[in-house]
C-alpha positions in Angstrom: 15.5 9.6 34.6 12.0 10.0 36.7 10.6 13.1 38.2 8.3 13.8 41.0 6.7 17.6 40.4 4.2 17.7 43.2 1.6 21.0 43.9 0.7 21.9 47.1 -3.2 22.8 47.6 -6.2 21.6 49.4 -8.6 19.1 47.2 -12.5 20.7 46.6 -14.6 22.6 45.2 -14.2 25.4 48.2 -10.8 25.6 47.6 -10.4 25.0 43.8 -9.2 28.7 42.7 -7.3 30.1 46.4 -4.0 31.3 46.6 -2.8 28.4 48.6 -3.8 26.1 45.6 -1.7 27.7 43.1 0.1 24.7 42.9 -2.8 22.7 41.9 -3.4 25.0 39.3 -0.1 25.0 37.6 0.1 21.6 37.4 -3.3 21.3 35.8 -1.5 23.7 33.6 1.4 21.5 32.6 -0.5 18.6 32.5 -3.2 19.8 30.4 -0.9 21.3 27.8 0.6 17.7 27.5 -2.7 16.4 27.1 -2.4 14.1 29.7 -5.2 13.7 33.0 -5.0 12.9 36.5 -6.1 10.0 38.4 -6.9 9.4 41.7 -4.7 7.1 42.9 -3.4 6.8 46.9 -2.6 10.0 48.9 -3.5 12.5 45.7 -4.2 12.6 42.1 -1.5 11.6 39.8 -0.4 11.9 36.1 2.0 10.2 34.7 4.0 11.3 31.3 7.6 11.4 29.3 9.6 14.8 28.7 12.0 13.8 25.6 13.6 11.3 27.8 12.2 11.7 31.1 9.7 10.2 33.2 7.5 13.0 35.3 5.3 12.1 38.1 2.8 14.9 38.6 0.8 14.6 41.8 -1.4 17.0 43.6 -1.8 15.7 47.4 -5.4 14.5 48.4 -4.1 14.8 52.3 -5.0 18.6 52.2 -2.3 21.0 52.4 -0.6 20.8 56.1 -0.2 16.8 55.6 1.1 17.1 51.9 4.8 15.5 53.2 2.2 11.9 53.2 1.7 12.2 49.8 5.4 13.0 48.8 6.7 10.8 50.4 4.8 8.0 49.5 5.0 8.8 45.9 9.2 9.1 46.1 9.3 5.7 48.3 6.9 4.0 45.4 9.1 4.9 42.1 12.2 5.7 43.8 12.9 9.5 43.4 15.7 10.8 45.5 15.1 14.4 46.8 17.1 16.2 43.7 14.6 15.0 41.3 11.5 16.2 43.2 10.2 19.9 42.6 7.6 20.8 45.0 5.5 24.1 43.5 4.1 26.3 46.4 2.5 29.3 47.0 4.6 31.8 48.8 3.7 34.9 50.9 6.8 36.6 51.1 6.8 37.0 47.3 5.1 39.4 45.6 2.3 38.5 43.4 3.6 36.6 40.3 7.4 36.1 41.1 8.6 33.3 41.0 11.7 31.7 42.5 13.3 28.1 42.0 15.5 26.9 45.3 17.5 23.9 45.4 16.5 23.7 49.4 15.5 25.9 51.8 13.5 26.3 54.7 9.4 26.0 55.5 9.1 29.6 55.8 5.8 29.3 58.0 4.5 27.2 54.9 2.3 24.5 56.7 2.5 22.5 53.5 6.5 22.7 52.9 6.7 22.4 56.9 5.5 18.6 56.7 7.5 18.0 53.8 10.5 18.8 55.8 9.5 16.8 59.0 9.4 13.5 56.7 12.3 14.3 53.7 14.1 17.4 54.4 14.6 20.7 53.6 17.1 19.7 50.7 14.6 19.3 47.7 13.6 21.7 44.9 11.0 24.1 45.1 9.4 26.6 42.8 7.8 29.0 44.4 4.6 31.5 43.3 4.6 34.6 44.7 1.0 35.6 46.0 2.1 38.7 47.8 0.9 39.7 51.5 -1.8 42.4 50.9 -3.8 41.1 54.5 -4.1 42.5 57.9 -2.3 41.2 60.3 -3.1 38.3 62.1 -5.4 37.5 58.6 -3.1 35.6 56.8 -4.8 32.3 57.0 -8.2 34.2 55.7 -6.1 35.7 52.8 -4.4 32.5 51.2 -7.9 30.9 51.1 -9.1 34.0 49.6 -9.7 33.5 45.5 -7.3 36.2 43.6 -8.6 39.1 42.9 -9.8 40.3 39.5 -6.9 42.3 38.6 -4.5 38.9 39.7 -6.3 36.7 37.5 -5.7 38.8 34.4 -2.1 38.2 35.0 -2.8 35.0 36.7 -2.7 32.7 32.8 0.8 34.5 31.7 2.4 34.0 35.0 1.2 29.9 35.2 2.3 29.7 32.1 5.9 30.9 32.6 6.0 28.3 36.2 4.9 25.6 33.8 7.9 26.2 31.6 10.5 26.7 34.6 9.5 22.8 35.2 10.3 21.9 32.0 13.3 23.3 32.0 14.2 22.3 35.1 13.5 18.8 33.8 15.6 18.9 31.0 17.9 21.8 31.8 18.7 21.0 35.1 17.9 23.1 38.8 21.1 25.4 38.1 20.8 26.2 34.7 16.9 27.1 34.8 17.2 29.1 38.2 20.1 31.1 35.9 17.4 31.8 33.5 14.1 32.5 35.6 15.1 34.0 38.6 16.4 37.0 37.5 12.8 37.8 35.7 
């Protein structure tokens, strides 16, 4: 069975360690602690590895956040992933920092990223989402997710990767039900 566990973020050096590339980060996570690299192949970077007896696709969109549906959709089309096997992980505003919440579907919630996603696939496809809270003034949200975290976030910052890096695991082998049972209520 193949997977398609895509992060939303924006590619560069300006944006390398922003809230709104937390999903770049936690799939540098996973696939570093499979010892396994991306490559820059069309419409992002892209690693390729086995799970016991799955096949994951991890790719991190090159088309900058508010086009990241390109990417997907591409990389679904090309090794034929139908919409239950893709997990898209996302940085999410309404969540406080650190939560996180696995959805079998749902809407964009404002998200540019998961916005475009829908346009192209859908809103039925798995997502993980990171919470990043919504400590900004209004109208300042667009400074705020482009904003690094703050000191006191990135203390926590490892522990709470680490835990979104095992909900795609076990979402892989587990299953969405089963490991939304087991993480959400944390």
């Amino acid at each position: 069975m193949k997977y398609l566990i895509a992060g939303l973020g924006n590619i560069g050096p300006d944006y390398e360690r922003t809230r709104h590339n937390i999903g770049f980060m936690v799939l540098d996570a996973f696939a570093k602690a499979s010892n396994t690299v991306f490559e820059d192949k069309r419409y992002g970077f892209v690693s390729q590895m086995r799970l016991k007896n799955k096949s994951l696709i991890l790719l991190k969109p090159s088309t900058f956040m508010n086009l990241s549906g390109n990417a997907i959709r591409y990389w679904m089309q090309k090794e034929k992933i139908n919409n239950n096997n893709l997990l898209v992980v996302v940085d999410d505003l309404a969540l406080p920092f650190g939560t996180l919440r696995l959805k079998s579907k749902g809407s964009d919630a404002g998200h540019n990223g998961l916005k475009h996603i829908q346009d192209l696939i859908g809103q039925n496809y798995p997502r993980l989402r990171f919470g990043i809270g919504n400590d900004f003034p209004r109208g300042a949200q667009v400074n705020y997710v482009l904003e690094e975290f703050t000191d006191e976030e990135n203390l926590k910052l490892p522990e709470r990767i680490e835990s979104a890096t095992e909900i795609i695991s076990s979402f892989c082998l587990a299953g969405i039900n089963i490991t939304m049972n087991q993480y959400n209520n944390k």
